[in-house]
Backbone and ligand atoms as CSV (ligand in chain L), in Angstrom:
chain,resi,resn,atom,element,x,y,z
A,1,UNK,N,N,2.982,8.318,-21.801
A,1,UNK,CA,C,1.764,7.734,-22.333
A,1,UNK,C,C,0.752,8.848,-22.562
A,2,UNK,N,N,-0.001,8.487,-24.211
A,2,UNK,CA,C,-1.085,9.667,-24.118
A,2,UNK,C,C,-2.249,8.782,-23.140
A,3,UNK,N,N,-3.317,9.624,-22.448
A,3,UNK,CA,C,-4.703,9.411,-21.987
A,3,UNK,C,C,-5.469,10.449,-22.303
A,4,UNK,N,N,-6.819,9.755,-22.755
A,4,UNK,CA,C,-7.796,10.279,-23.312
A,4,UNK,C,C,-8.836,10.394,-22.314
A,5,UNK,N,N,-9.242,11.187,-21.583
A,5,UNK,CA,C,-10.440,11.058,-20.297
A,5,UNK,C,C,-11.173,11.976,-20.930
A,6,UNK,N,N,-12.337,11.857,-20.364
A,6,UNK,CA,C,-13.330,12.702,-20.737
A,6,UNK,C,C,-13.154,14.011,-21.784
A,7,UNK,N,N,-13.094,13.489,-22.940
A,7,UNK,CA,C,-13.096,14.078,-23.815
A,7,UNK,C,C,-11.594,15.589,-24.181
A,8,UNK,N,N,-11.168,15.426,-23.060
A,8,UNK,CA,C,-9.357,15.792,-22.921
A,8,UNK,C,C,-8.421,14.880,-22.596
A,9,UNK,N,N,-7.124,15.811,-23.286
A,9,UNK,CA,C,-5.970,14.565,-23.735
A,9,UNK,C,C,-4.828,14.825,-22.510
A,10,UNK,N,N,-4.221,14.145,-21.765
A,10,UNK,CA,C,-3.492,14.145,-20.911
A,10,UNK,C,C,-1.842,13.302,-21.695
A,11,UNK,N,N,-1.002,13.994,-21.164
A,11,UNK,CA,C,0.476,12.955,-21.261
A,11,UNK,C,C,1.082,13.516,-20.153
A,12,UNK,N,N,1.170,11.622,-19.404
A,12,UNK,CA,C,2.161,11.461,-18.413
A,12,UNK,C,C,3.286,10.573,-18.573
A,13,UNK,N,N,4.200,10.677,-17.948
A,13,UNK,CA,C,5.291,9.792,-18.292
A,13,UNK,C,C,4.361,8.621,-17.715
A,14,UNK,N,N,5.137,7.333,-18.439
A,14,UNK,CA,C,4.391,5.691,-17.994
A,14,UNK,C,C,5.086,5.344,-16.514
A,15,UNK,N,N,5.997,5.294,-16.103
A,15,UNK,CA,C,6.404,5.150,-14.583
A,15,UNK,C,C,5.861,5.565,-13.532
A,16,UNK,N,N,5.658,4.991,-12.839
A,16,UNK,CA,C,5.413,5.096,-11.071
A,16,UNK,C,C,6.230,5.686,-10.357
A,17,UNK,N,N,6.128,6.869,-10.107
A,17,UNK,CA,C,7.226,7.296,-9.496
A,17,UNK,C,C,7.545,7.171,-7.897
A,18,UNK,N,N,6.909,6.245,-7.692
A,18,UNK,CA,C,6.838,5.709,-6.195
A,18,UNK,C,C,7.980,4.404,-6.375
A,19,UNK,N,N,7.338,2.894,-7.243
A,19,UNK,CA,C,8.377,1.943,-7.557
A,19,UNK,C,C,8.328,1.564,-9.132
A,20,UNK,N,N,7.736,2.553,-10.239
A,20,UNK,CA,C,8.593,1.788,-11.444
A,20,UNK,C,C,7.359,1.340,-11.704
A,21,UNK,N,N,6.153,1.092,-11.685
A,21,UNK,CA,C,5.221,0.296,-11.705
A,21,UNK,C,C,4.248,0.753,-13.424
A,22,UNK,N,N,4.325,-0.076,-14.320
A,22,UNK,CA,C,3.698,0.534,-15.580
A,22,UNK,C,C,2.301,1.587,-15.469
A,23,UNK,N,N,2.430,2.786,-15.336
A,23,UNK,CA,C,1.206,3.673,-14.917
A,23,UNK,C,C,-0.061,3.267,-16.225
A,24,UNK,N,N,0.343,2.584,-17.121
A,24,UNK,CA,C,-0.644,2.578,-18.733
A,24,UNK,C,C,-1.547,1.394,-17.811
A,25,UNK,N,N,-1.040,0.557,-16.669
A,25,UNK,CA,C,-2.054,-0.853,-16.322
A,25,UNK,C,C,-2.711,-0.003,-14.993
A,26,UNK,N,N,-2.468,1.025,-14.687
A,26,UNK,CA,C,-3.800,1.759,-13.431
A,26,UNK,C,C,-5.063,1.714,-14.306
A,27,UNK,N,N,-5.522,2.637,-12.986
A,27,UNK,CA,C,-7.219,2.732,-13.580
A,27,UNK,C,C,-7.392,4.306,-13.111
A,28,UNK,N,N,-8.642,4.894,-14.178
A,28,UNK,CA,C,-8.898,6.587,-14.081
A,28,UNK,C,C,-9.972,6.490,-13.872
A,29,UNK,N,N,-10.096,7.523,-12.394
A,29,UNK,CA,C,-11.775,7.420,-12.499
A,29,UNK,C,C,-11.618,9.365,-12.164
A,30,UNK,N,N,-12.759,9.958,-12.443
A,30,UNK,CA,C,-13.001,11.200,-12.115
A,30,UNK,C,C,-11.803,12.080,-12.311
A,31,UNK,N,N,-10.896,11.848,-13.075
A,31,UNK,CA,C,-9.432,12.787,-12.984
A,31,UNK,C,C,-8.124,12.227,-12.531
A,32,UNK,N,N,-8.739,11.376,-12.104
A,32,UNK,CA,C,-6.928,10.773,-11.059
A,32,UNK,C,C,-6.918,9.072,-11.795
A,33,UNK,N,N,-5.971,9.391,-11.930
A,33,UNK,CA,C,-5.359,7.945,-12.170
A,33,UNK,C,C,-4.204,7.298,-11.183
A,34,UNK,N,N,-5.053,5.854,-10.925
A,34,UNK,CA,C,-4.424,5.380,-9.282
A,34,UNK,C,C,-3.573,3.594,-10.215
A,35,UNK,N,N,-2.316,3.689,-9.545
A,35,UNK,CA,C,-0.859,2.721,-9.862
A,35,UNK,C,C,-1.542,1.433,-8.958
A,36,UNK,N,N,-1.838,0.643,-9.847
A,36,UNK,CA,C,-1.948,-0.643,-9.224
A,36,UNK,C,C,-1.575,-1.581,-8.561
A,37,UNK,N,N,-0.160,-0.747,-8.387
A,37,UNK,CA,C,0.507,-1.696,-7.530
A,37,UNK,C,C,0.933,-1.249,-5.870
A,38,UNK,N,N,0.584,0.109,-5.608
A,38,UNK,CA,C,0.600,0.313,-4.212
A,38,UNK,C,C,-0.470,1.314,-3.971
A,39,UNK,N,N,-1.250,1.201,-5.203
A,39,UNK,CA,C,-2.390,2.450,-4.769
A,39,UNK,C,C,-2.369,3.760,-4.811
A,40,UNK,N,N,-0.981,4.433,-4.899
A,40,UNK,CA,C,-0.782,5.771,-5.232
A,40,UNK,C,C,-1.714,6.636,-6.170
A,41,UNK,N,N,-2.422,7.480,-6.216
A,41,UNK,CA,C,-2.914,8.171,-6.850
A,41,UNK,C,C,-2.412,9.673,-7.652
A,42,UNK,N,N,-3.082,10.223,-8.677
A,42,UNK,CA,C,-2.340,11.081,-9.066
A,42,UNK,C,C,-3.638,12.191,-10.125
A,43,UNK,N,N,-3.035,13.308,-9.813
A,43,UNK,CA,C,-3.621,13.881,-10.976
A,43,UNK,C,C,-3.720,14.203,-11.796
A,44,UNK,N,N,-4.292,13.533,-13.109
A,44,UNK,CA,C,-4.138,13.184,-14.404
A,44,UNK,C,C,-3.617,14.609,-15.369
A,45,UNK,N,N,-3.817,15.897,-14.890
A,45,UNK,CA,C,-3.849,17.096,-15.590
A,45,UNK,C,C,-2.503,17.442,-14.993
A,46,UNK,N,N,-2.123,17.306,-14.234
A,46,UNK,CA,C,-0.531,18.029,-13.627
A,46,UNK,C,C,0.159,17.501,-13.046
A,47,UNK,N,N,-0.400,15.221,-13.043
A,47,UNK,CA,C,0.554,14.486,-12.387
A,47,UNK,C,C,0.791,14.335,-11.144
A,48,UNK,N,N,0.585,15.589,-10.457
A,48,UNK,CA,C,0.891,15.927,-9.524
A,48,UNK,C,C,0.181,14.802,-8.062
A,49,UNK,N,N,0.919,14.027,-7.351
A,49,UNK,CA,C,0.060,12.993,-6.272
A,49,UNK,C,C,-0.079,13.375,-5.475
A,50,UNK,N,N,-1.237,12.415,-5.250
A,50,UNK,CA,C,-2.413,12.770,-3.994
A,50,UNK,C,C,-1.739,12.143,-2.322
A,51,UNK,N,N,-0.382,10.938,-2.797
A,51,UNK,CA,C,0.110,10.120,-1.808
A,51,UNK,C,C,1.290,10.653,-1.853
A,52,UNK,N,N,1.692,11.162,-0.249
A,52,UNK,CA,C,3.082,11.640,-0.401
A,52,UNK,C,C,3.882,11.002,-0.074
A,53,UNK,N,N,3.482,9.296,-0.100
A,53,UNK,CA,C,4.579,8.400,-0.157
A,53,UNK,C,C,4.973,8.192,-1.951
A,54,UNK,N,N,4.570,8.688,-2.722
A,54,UNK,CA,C,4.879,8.883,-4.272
A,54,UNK,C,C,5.794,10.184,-4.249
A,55,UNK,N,N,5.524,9.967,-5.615
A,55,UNK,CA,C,6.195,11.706,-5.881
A,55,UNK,C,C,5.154,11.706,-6.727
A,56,UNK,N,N,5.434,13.222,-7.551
A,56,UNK,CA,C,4.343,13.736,-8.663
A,56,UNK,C,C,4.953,12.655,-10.497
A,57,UNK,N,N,4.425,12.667,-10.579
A,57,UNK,CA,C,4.375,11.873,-12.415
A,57,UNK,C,C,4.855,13.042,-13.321
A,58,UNK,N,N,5.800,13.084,-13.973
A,58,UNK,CA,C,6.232,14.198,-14.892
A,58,UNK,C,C,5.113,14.265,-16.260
A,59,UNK,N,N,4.588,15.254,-16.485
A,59,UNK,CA,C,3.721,15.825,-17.339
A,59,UNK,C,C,4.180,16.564,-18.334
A,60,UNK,N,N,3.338,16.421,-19.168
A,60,UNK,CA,C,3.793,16.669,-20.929
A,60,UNK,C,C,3.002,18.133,-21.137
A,61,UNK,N,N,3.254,18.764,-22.092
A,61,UNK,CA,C,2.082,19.560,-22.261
A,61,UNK,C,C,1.707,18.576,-24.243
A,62,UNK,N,N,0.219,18.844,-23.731
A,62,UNK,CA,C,-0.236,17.965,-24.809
A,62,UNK,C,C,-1.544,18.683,-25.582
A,63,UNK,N,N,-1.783,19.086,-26.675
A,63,UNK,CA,C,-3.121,19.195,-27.050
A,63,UNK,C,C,-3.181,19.307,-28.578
A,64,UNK,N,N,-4.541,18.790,-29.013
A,64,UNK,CA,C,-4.965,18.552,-30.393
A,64,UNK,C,C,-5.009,19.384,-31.235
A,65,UNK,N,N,-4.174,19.399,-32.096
A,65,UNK,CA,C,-4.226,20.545,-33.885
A,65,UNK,C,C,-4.817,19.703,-34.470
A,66,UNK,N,N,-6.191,20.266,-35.348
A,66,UNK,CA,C,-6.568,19.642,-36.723
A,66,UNK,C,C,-7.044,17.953,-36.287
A,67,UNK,N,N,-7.280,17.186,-35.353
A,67,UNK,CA,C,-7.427,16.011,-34.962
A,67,UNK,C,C,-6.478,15.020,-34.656
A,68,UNK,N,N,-4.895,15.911,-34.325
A,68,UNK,CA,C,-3.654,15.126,-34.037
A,68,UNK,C,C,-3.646,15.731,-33.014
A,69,UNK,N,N,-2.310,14.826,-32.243
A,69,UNK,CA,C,-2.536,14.962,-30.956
A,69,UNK,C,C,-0.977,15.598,-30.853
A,70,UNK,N,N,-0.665,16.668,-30.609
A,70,UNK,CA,C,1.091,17.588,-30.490
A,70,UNK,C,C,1.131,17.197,-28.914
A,71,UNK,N,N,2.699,16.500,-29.171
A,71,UNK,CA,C,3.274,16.809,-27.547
A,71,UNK,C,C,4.606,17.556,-27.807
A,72,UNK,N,N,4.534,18.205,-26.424
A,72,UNK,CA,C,6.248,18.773,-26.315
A,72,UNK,C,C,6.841,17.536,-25.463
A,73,UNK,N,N,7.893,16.628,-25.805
A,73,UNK,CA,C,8.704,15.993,-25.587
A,73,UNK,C,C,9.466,16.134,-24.171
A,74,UNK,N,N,9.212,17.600,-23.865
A,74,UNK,CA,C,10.150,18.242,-22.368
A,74,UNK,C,C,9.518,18.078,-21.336
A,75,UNK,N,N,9.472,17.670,-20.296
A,75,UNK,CA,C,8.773,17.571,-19.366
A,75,UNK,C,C,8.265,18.785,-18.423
A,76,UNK,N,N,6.917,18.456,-17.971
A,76,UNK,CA,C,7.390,20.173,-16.873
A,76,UNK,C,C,7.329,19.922,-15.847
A,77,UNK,N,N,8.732,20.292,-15.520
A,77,UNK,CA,C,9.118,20.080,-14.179
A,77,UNK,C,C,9.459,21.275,-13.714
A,78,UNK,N,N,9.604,21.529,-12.209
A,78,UNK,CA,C,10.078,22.525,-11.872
A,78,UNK,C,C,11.336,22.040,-11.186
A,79,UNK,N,N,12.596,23.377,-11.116
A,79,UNK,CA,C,13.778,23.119,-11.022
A,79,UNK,C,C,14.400,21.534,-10.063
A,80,UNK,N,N,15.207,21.572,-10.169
A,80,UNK,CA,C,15.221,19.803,-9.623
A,80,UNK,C,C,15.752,19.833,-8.069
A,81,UNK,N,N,16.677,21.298,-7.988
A,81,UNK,CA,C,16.613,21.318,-6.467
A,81,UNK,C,C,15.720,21.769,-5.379
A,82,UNK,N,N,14.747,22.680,-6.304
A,82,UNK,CA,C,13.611,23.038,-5.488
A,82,UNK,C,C,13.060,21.861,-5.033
A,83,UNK,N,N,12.480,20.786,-6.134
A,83,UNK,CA,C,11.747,19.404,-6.339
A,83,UNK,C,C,12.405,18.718,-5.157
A,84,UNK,N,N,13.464,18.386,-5.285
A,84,UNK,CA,C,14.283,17.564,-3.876
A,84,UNK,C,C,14.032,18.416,-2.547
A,85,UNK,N,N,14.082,20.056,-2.611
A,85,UNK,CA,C,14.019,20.437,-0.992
A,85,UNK,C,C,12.524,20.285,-1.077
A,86,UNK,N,N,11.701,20.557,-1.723
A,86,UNK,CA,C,10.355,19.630,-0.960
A,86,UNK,C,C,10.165,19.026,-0.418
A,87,UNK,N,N,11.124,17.696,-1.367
A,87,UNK,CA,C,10.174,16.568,-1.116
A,87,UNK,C,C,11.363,15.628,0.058
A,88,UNK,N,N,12.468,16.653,0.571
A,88,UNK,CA,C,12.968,16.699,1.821
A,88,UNK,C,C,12.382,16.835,3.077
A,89,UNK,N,N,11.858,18.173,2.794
A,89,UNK,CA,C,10.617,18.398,3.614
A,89,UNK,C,C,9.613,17.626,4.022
A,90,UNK,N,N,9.122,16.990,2.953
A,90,UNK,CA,C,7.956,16.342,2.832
A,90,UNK,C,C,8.379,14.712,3.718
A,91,UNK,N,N,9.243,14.221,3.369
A,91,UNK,CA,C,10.112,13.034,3.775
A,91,UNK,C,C,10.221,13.053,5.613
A,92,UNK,N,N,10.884,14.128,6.012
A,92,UNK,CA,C,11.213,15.261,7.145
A,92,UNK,C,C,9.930,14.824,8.226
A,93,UNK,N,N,8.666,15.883,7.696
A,93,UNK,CA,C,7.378,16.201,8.111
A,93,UNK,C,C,6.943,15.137,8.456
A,94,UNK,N,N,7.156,14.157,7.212
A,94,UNK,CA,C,5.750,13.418,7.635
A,94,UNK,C,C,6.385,11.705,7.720
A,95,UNK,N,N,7.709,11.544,7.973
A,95,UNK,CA,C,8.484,10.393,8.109
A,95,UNK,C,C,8.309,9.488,7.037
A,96,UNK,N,N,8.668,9.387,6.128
A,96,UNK,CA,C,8.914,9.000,5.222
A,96,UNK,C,C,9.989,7.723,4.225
A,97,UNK,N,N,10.684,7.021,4.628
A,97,UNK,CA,C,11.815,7.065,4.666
A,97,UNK,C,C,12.161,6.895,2.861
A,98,UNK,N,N,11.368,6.313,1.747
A,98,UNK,CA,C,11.381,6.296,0.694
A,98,UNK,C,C,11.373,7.556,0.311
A,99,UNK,N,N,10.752,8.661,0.747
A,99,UNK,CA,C,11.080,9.901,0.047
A,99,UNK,C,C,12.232,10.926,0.747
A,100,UNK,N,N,12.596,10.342,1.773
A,100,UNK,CA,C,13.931,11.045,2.315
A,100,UNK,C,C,15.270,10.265,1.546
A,101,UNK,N,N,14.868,8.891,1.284
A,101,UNK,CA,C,16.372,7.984,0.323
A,101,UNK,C,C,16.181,9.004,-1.042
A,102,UNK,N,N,14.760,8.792,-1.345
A,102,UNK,CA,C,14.821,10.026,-2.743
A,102,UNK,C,C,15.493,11.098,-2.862
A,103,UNK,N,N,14.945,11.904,-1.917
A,103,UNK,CA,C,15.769,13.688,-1.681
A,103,UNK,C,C,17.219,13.858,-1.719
A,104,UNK,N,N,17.969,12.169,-0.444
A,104,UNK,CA,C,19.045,12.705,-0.730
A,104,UNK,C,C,19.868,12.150,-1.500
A,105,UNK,N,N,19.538,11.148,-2.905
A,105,UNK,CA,C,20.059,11.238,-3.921
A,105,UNK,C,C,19.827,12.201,-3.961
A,106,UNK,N,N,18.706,12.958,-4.850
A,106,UNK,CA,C,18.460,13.706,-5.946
A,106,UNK,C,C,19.536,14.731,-5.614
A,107,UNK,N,N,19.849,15.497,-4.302
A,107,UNK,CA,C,20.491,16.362,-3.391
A,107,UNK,C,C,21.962,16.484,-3.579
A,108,UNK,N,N,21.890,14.908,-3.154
A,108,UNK,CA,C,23.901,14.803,-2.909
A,108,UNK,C,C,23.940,14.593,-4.482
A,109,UNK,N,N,23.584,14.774,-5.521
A,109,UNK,CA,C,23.563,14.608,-7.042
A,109,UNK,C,C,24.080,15.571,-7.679
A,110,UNK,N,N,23.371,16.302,-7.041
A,110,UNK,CA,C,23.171,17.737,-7.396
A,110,UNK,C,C,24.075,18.699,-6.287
A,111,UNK,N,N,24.888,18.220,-5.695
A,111,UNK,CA,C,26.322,18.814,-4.827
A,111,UNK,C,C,25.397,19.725,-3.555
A,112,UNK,N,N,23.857,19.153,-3.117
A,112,UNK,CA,C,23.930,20.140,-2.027
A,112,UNK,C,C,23.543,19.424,-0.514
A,113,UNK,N,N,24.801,19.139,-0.269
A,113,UNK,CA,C,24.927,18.418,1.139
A,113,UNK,C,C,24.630,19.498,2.159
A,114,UNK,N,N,25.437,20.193,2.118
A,114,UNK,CA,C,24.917,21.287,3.700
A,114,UNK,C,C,23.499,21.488,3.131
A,115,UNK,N,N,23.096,21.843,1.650
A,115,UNK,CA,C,21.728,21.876,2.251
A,115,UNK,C,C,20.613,21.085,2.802
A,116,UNK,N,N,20.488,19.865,2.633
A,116,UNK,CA,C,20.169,18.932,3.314
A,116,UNK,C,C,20.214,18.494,5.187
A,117,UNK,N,N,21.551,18.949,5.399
A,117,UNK,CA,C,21.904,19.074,6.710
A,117,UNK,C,C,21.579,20.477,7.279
A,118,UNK,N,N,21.461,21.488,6.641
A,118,UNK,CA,C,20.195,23.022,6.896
A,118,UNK,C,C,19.725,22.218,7.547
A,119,UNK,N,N,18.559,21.956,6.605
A,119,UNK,CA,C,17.550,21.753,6.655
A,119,UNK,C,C,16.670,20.670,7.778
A,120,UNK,N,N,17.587,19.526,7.291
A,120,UNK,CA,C,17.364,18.785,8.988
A,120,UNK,C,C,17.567,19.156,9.822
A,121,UNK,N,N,18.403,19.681,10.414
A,121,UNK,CA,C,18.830,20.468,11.660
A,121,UNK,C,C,17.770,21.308,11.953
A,122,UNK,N,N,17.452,22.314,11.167
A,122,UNK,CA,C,16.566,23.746,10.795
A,122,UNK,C,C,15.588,22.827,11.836
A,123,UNK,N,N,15.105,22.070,10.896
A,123,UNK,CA,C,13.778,21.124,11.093
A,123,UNK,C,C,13.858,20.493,12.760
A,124,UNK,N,N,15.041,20.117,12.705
A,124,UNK,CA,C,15.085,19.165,14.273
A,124,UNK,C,C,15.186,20.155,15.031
A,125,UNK,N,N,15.231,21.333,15.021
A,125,UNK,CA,C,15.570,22.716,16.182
A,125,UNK,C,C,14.257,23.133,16.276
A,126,UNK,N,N,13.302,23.327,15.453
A,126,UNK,CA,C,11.999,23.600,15.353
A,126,UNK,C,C,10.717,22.847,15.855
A,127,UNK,N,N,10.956,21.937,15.973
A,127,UNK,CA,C,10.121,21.035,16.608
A,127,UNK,C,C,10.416,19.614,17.663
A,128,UNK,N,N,11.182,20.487,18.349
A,128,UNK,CA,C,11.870,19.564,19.807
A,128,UNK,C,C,10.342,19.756,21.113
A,129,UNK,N,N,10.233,19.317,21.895
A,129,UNK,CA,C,9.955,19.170,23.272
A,129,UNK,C,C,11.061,19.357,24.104
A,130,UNK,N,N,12.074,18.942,24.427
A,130,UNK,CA,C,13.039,18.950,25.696
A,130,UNK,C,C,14.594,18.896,25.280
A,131,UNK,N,N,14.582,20.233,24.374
A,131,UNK,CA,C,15.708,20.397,24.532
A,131,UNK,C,C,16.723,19.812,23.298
A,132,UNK,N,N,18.204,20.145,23.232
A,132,UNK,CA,C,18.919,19.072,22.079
A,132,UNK,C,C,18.656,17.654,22.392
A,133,UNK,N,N,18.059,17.265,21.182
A,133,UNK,CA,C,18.283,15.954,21.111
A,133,UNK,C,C,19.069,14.656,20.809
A,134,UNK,N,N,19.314,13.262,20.856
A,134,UNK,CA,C,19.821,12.561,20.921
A,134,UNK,C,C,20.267,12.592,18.952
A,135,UNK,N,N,19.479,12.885,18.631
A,135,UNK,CA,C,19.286,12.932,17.168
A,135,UNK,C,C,19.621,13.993,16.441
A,136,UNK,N,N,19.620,15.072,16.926
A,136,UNK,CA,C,20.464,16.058,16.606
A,136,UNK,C,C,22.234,16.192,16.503
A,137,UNK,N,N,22.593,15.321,17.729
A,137,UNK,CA,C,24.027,14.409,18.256
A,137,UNK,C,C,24.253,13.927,16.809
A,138,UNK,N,N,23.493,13.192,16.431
A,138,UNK,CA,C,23.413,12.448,15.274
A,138,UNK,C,C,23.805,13.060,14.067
A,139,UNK,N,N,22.807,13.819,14.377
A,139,UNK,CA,C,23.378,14.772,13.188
A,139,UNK,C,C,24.532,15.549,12.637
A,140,UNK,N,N,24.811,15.842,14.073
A,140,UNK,CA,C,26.231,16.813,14.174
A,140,UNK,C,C,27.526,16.153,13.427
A,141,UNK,N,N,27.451,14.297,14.097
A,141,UNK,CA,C,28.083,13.797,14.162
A,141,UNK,C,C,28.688,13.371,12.444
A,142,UNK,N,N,27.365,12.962,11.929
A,142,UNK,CA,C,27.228,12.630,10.411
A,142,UNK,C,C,27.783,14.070,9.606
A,143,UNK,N,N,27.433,14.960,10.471
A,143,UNK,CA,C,27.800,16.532,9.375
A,143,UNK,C,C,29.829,16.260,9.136
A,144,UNK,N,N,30.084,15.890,10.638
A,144,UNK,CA,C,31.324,15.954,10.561
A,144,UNK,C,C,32.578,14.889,9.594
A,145,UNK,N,N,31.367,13.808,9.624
A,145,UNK,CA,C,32.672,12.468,9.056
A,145,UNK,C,C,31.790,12.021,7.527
A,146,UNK,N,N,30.872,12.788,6.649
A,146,UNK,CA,C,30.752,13.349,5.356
A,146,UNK,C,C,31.775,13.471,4.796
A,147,UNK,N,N,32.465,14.459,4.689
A,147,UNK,CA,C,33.762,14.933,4.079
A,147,UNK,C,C,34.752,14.119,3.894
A,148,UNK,N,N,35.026,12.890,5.018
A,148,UNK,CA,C,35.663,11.727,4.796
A,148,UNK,C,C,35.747,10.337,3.896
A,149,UNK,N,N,34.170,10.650,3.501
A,149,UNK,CA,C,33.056,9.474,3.026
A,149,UNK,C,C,33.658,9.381,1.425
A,150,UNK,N,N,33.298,8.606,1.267
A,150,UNK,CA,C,33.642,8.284,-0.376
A,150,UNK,C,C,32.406,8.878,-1.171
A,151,UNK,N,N,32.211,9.263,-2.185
A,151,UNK,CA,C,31.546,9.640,-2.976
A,151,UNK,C,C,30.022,8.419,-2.949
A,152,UNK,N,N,30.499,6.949,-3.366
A,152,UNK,CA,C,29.320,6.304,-2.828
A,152,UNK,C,C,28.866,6.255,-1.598
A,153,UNK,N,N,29.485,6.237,-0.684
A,153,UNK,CA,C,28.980,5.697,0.448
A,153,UNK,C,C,28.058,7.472,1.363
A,154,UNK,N,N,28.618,8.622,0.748
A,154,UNK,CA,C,27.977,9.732,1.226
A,154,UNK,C,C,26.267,9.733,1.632
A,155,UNK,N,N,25.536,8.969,0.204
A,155,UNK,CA,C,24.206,9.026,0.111
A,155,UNK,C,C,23.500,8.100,1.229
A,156,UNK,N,N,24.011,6.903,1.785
A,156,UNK,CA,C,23.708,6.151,2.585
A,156,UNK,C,C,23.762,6.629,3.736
A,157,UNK,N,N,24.735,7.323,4.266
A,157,UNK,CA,C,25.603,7.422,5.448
A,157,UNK,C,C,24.479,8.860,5.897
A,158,UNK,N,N,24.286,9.137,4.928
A,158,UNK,CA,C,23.473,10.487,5.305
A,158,UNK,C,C,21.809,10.324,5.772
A,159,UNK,N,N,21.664,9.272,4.791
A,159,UNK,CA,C,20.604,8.922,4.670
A,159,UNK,C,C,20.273,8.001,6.072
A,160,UNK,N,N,21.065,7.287,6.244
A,160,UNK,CA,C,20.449,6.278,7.700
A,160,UNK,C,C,20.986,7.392,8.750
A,161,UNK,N,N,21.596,8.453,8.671
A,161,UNK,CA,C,21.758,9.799,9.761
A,161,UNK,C,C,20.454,10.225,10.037
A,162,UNK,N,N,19.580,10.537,8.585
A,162,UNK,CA,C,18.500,11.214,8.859
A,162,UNK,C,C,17.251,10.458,9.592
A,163,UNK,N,N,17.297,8.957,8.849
A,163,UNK,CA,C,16.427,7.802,9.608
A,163,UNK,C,C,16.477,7.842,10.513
A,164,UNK,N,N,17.615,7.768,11.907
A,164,UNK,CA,C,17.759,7.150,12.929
A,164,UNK,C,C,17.720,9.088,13.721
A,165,UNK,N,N,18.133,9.734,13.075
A,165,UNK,CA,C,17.457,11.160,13.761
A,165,UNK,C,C,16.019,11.187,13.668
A,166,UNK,N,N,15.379,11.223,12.755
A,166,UNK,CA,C,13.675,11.540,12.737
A,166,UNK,C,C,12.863,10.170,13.513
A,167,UNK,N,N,13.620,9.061,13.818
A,167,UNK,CA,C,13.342,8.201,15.316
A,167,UNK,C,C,13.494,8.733,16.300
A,168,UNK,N,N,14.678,9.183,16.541
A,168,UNK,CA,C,14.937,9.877,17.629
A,168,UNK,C,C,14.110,11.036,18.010
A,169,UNK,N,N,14.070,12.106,17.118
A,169,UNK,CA,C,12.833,12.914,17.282
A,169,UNK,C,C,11.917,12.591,17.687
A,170,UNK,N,N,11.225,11.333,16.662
A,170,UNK,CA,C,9.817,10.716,16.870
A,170,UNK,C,C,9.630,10.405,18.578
A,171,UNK,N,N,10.322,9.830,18.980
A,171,UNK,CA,C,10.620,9.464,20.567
A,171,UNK,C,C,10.114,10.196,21.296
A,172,UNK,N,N,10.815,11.367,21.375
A,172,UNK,CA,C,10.604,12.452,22.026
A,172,UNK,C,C,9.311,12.642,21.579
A,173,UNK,N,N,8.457,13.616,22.213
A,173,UNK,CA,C,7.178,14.152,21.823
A,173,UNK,C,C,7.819,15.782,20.528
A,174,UNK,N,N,6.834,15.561,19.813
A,174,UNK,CA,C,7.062,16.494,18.843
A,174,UNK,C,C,5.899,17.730,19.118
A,175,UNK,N,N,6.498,19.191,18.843
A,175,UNK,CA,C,6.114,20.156,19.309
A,175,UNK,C,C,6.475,21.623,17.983
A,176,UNK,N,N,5.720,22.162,17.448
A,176,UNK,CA,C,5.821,23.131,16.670
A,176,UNK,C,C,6.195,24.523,17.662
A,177,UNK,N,N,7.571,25.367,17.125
A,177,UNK,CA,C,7.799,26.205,18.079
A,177,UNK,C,C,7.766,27.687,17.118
L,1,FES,S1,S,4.686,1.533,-7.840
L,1,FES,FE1,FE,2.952,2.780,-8.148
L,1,FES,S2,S,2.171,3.036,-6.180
L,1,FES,FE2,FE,3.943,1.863,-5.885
C-alpha cells in the first residue's frame, strides 16, 4: 500500500505481520502506523515495529518523479536467515511463543536446524541460576530424535521443545552470566 503522511510517501506491504490483519484499515498518527486489530505498531519509514510480539512490515523504496509516485516492487529486507536468528532471539529473550513458531519455520525452511538448537542451548547455558536445567534435558533430548522426525512434524516438535524449555527456564530464576 502507498501512504501519504505528512507531505512524504511511504510503501508498506498491506499485511500485519503479526496476524494478516489489512494494515490500509490502521490509523497514523506522528509516523507510526498502529494494526487495529491487536494494536501493534510500526514505523511508517522502515516498517520496522515498535511490538516485538509483531515482526517488522516489509518496505518498498518509494519516491516521487515529476508528480508520480515510482516504487521498486522488491522489498527491503535483510537476508532471511539473519531476519529469523533475530527474531529467534527476540522470541528466546523475551518469551514469545508466536515469534519463536515464526523463527522456526522461517529456520527449519531454510535447512538451519542446529542453528536454532545453537542457539537455544547457547541461550539456556547463559542465563541459568542453578546449574543444567530440566529444560536443557529437553533440549538435548529433542536435538536427538529430530533426525527421525518427518519433514512435517520437525517444525512442531522443535517448536513445543523450545516452549516447554523457556518454561522451564522461566521456573528457575533467570540470571545473565
Ligand atoms: S494482526 Fe495486526 S496487530 Fe495483530
Amino acid at each position: 500500500m502507498i501512504i501519504a503522511d505528512q507531505g512524504n510517501v511511504y510503501a508498506l506491504d498491506n499485511r500485519c505481520p503479526h496476524m494478516g490483519f489489512p494494515l490500509q484499515r490502521g490509523t497514523i498518527r506522528d509516523g507510526i502506523l498502529t494494526c487495529h486489530w491487536h494494536h501493534a505498531k510500526f514505523d511508517l519509514g522502515s516498517g520496522c515495529m515498535f511490538d516485538p510480539f509483531a515482526d517488522d512490515v516489509p518496505s518498498f523504496y518509494v519516491e516521487i518523479r515529476g508528480g508520480e509516485v515510482w516504487l521498486d516492487p522488491n522489498p527491503i529486507e535483510e537476508p532471511p536467515r539473519e531476519h529469523w536468528l533475530a527474531k529467534l532471539d527476540d522470541g528466546l529473550e523475551q518469551n514469545i511463543p508466536l515469534v519463536l513458531a515464526k523463527s522456526v519455520i522461517g529456520l527449519e525452511g531454510l535447512g538451519a536446524t542446529k542453528e536454532i538448537l545453537k542457539r537455544a542451548s547457547h541461550f539456556g547455558l547463559h542465563n541459568r541460576a542453578a546449574g543444567w536445567s530440566t529444560g536443557l534435558s529437553i533440549l538435548t533430548a529433542m536435538a536427538n530424535v529430530l533426525p527421525y522426525l518427518s519433514e512435517e512434524d520437525r517444525p512442531l516438535a522443535l517448536y513445543n521443545a523450545l516452549c516447554m524449555w523457556r518454561d522451564r527456564q522461566r521456573g528457575s530464576r533467570l540470571i545473565s552470566i
